[in-house]
N, C-alpha and C positions, 0 to 999 in steps of 0.2 A: 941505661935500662929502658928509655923511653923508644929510643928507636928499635929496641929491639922491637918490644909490645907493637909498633906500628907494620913494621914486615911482619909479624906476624898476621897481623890482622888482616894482611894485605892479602897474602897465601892462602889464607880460609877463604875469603871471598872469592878470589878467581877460583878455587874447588869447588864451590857450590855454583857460581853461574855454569862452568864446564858440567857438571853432573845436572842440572836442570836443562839443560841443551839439550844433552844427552836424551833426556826423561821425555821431551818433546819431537825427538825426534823417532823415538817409540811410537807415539799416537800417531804421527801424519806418515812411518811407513806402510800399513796397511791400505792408505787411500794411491798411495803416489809409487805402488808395485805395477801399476797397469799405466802408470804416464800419467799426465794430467788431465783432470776432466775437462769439459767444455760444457756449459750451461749456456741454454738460452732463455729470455726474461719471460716470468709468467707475468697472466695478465694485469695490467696496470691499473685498472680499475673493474669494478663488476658491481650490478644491482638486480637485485630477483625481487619477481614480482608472481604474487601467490597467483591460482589458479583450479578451475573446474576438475580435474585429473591430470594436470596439467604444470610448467613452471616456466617461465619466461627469463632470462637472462639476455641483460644488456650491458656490453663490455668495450674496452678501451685497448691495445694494444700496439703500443710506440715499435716493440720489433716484429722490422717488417721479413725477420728469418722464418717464423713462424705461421705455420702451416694447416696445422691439426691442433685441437685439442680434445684429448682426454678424459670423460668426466666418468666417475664411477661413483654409486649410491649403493643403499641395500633397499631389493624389492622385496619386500617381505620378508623371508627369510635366508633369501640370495643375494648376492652380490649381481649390480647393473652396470652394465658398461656399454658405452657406444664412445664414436669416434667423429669428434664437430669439423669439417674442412672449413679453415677461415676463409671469410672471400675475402675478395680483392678488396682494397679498402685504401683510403687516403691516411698520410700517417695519422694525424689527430679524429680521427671518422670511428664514432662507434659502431658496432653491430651488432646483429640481435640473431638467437637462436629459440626455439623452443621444444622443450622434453614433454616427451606426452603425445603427440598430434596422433603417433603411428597408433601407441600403446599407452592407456593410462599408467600413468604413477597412481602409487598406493597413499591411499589419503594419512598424511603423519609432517611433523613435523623433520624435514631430510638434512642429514649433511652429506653434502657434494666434493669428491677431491677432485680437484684438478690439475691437469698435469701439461703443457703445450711441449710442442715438442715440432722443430723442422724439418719434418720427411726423412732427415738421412741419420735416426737414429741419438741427435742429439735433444738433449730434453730438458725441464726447469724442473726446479725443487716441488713436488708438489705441496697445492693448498687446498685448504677445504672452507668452504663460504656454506649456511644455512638457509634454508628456505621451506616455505611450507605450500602443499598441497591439500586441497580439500576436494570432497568427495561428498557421500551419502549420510554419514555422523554429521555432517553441519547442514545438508540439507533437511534431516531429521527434525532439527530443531527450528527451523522457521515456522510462524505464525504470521496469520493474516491480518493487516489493521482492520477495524472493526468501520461500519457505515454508521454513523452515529445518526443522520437521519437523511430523506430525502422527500423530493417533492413532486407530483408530475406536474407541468406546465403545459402552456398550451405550443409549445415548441418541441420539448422533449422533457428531460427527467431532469433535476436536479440534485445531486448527492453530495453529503458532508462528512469526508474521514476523520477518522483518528490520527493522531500524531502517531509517529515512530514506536516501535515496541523495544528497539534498544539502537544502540552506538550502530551496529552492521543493517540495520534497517535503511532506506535510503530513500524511499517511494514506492509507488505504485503504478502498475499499469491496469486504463480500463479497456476493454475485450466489448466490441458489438458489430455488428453487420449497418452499414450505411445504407439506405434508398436503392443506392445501384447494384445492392447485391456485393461488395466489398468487405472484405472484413478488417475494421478500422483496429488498429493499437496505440490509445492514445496514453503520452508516459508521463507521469507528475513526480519530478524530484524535488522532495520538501520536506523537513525536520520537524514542521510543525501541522498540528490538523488544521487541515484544507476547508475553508468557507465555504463554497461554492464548486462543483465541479459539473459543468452542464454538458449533454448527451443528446446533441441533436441530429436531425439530419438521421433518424436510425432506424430500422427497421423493425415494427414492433412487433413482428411475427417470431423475429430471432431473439432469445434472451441476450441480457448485458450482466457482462462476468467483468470477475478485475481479481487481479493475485498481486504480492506485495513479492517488492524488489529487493536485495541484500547484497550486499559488498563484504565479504569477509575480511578483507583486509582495505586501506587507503586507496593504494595503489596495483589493485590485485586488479589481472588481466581479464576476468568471468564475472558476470553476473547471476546470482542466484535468482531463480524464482520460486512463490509459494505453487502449490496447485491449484489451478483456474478454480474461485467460487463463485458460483451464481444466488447472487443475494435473493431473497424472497421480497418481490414488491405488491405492496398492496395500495390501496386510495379510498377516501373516502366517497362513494359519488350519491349524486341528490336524485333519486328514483320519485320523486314528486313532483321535478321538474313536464311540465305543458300537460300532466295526469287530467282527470276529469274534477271538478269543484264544485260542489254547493257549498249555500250558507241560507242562514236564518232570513238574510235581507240582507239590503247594499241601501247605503245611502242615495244614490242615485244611477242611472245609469254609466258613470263613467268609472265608480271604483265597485266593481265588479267581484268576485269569487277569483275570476280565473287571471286577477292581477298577482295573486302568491306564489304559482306555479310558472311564469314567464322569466326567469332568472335575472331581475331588474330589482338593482338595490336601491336606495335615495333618490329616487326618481317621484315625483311627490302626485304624477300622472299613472305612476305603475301603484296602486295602490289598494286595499280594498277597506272600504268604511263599510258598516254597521249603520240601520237605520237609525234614527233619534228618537228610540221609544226605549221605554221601560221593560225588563221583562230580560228572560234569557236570549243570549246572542251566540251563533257557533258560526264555523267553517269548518268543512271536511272536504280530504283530498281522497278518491278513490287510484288507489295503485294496482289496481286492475290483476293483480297479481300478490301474494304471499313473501314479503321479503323480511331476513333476518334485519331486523332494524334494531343499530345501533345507538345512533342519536337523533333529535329532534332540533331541528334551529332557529326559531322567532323571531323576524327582523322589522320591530315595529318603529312606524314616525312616533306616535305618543303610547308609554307604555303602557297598559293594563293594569292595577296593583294587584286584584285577582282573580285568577280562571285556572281550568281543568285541562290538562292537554289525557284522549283517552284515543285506545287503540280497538279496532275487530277481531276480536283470535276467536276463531274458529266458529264465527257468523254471531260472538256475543259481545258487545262494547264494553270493556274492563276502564278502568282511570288507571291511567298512569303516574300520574300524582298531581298533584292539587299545588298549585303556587298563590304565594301570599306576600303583598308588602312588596314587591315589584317593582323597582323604580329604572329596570336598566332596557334600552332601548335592544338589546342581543341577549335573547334565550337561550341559551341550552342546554337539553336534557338527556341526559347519558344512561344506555339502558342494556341489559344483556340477556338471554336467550328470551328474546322478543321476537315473534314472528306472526307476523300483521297483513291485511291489506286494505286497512281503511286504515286514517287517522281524523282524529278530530281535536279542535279551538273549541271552549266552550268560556263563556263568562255570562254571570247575570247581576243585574243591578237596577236600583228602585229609579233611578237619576237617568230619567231622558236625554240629559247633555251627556254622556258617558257613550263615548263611542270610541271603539279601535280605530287604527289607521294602520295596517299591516302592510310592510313591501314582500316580506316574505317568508312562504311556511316550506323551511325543508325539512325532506327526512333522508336521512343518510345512511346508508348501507356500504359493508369494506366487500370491494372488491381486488381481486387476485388479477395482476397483470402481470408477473412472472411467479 
């Protein structure tokens, strides 16, 4: 009985492998009615690298049968196709093509198929590889880092940026015209705000621009820029400077009135003293002219503890405020729609030994240099 059960078992089996042959040899005659195919290898490696309208593709290709490749996309609402001739190349030798140069691509994130194929009609399995293009929606979005402050020296300008507004921010470029008529691009790539960025050597008849830089991606072939801005520069300058000076009296002939207006600090010969009497003491600086005057600046050897600093508007001497309790050698008095063209030092005191020693009285007015 046992061997029957085993021929049996044996007979089923070889009918189902016979009948699953069978079942298989249904599916591959449809391929193998026109003979057998021939494939050639698609490409063995590939890396895309985003782009301004643009996409960069760098690729690998061991067979050397291959001729042409194939790449189709959708442009919008169309299907794109062109047709890459490989060059000549060493077997292990990449090479690089780029989409876009003739004709932008549409800013979107693309898939790409690719198909290679050897001139005479024989072809690989197509693949498709991802990549993106950008355009006017990501330039949309960029902002400018901000000047957080600057300075002019007696060289040129000094500027201090902000750090990075995000990840695809990168740096900055500054924009100005040089001495010989040149126009300089100079390019700061940095993650963090910049201490120092100095601007010499420049033409100060030409405004200095600067627009911030963006990398959409790591390895993306374009660089983005913002639109050129020309920051607004202003300065403080001292319109007091070598003006005309009196005063009540001078200690003697060597500290004089017109020692506060010679731009000489701690110089103990640039100075002006006050006689040694009792009684009220001033100095005043005539600025010969009506200026919005912002601040005032005090730079005495010994200070004052108190006196009146007052202005001329409009041919009448007003007080601009009364200081008291005074013990720091640097004044300054911050003041807004003031429009002056005298100033005046005023102190008095019962104590003959009570004398100023002042290096220097400015007054400061914001001037617009771009």
């Amino acid at each position: 009985m046992n061997k029957i059960l085993f021929f049996l078992s044996v007979i089923i089996s070889q009918v189902v492998v016979v009948s699953s042959c069978e079942n298989m040899n249904d599916l591959h005659e449809p391929y193998l009615e026109n003979g057998e195919i021939d494939y050639v290898s698609r490409l063995d490696s590939i890396s895309i690298f985003a782009g301004d309208g643009r996409i960069k593709f760098d690729c690998s290709l061991f067979d050397m049968r291959v001729k042409n490749l194939t790449i189709t996309w959708k442009q919008g609402l169309s299907d794109s196709s062109v047709v890459i001739p490989v060059p000549d190349h060493e077997l292990e030798e990449k090479f690089s093509f780029v989409l876009g140069e003739d004709s932008r691509l549409t800013e979107n994130n693309h898939t790409f198929t690719i198909v290679t194929d050897d001139g005479n009609g024989v072809k690989s399995i197509p693949f498709s590889v991802f990549g993106n293009v950008y355009g006017e929606k990501f330039q949309d979005l960029l902002i400018d880092r901000d000047i957080l402050d600057f300075n002019i020296t007696e060289t040129g300008i000094d500027f201090k940026f902000s750090g990075p507004n995000n990840a695809n921010d990168i740096g900055f470029e500054v924009l100005y015209y040089n001495t010989s008529g040149e126009l300089m691009t100079d390019a700061y790539y940095t993650a963090d705000a910049v201490d120092i960025v100095s601007v010499v050597d420049y033409d100060s008849e030409q405004p200095i621009s600067y627009r911030t830089l963006y990398l959409p991606e790591v390895n993306a072939i374009d660089t983005f820029r913002t639109e050129t801005l020309t920051p607004s520069i202003d300065q403080l300058v001292n319109v007091a400077l070598g003006k005309p000076t009196t005063s009540d009296s001078n200690l003697n002939d060597s500290y004089t009135a017109d020692k506060v207006v010679d731009g000489i600090k701690g110089d103990n010969a640039s100075r002006w003293i006050n006689a040694r009497v009792a009684g009220e003491h001033w100095i005043e600086i005539d600025l010969l002219e009506t200026y919005p005057i912002e601040r005032i600046k005090i730079y005495d050897d010994t200070p004052i503890g108190e006196f009146t600093l007052q202005a001329e508007v409009d041919g009448v001497w007003i007080d601009l405020q009364t200081v008291t309790g005074s013990s720091t050698k640097e004044f300054t008095g911050i003041y807004s729609d003031l429009n002056a063209n005298k100033v005046r030092y005023a102190f008095e005191t019962s104590d003959a030994s009570v004398i100023v020693r002042m290096f220097e009285f400015e007054v400061l007015v914001r001037e617009i240099v771009q």
